[in-house]
LUMPADO-999277 format. One record per residue (C-alpha): residue in one letter; x, y, z. Coordinates in steps of 0.001 Angstrom, whole numbers, plus 500000, padded with zeros to 6 digits. Layout:
N
AXYZ
...
***
This chain:
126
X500000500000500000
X502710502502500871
X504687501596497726
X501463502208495532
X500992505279496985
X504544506204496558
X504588505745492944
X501191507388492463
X502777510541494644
X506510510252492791
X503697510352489013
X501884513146490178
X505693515443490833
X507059514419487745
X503079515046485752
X504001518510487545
X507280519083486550
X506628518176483182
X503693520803482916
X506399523288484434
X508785522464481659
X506484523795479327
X504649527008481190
X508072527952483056
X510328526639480261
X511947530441480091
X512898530073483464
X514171526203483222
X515804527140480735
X518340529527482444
X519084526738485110
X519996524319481894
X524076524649481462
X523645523204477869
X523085524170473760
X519826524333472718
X518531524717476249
X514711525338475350
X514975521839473141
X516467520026476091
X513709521382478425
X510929520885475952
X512628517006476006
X513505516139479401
X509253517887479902
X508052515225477462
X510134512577479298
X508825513368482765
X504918513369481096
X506272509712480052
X507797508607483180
X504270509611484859
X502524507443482834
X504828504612483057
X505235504557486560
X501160503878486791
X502118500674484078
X502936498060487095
X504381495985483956
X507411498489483543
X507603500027486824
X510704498621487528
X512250499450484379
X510849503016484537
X512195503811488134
X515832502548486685
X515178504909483634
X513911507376485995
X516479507532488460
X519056508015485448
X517292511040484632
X517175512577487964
X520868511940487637
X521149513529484289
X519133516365485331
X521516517348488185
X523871519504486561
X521222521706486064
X520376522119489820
X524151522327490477
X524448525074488058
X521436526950489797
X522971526745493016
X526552527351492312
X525605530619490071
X522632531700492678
X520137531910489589
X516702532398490379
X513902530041490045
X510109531012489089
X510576534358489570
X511773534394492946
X515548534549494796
X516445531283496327
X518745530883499301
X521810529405498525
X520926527050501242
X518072526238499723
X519332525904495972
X521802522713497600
X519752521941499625
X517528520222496052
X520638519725494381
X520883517497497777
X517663515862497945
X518157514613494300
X519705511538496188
X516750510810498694
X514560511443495794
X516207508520493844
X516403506156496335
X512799506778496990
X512308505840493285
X514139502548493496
X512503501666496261
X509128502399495336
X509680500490491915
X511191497386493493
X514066497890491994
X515731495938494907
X513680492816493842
X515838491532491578
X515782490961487863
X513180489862485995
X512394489608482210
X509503492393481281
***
């Protein structure tokens, strides 16, 4: 039960985040240390919309929350670059300890994933 409501919580942030890549994508975009920064935001939005959706799939679950936990990997340069170069999110100043502070919780955040997704289960063929 507290697994299923994990992953239904963990779809919900990244449905969220994925509509924030698109209505806020001005601002993401300034966090995203990379070319074609509006492309890559526009992407990694579409891919969070995807992981949502495959998260509620309990046939790939597992496979998602591995492919999900690369991305919040991949995605932590950005956050690194916010909080090294004190660039503000959403409009609004954010503490320095504050900025590390999610650069931080990244970790917790994918270990939550793995768990949730029974990653620690062991292999099996999907």
């Amino acid at each position: 039960m507290i697994k299923t409501f994990s992953v239904l919580l963990i779809s919900v942030m990244f449905l969220v985040s994925g509509i924030l890549h698109f209505t806020h994508d001005s601002e993401l975009v300034k966090i995203t240390p990379l070319p074609y920064a509006l492309e890559v935001v526009w992407l990694t939005g579409l891919m969070e919309f995807a992981f949502a959706f495959l998260l509620l799939l309990p046939r790939y679950r597992r496979t998602t929350g591995i492919l999900l936990s690369i991305f919040a990997l991949a995605v932590l340069p950005a956050n690194i670059n916010m909080a090294l170069n004190n660039i503000p999110m959403f409009g609004s100043h954010v503490e320095p300890v504050g900025a590390w502070l999610r650069v931080f919780m990244q970790f917790p955040l994918i270990i939550w994933i793995l768990w949730s997704t029974d990653f620690w289960r062991g292999s099996r063929t999907i």
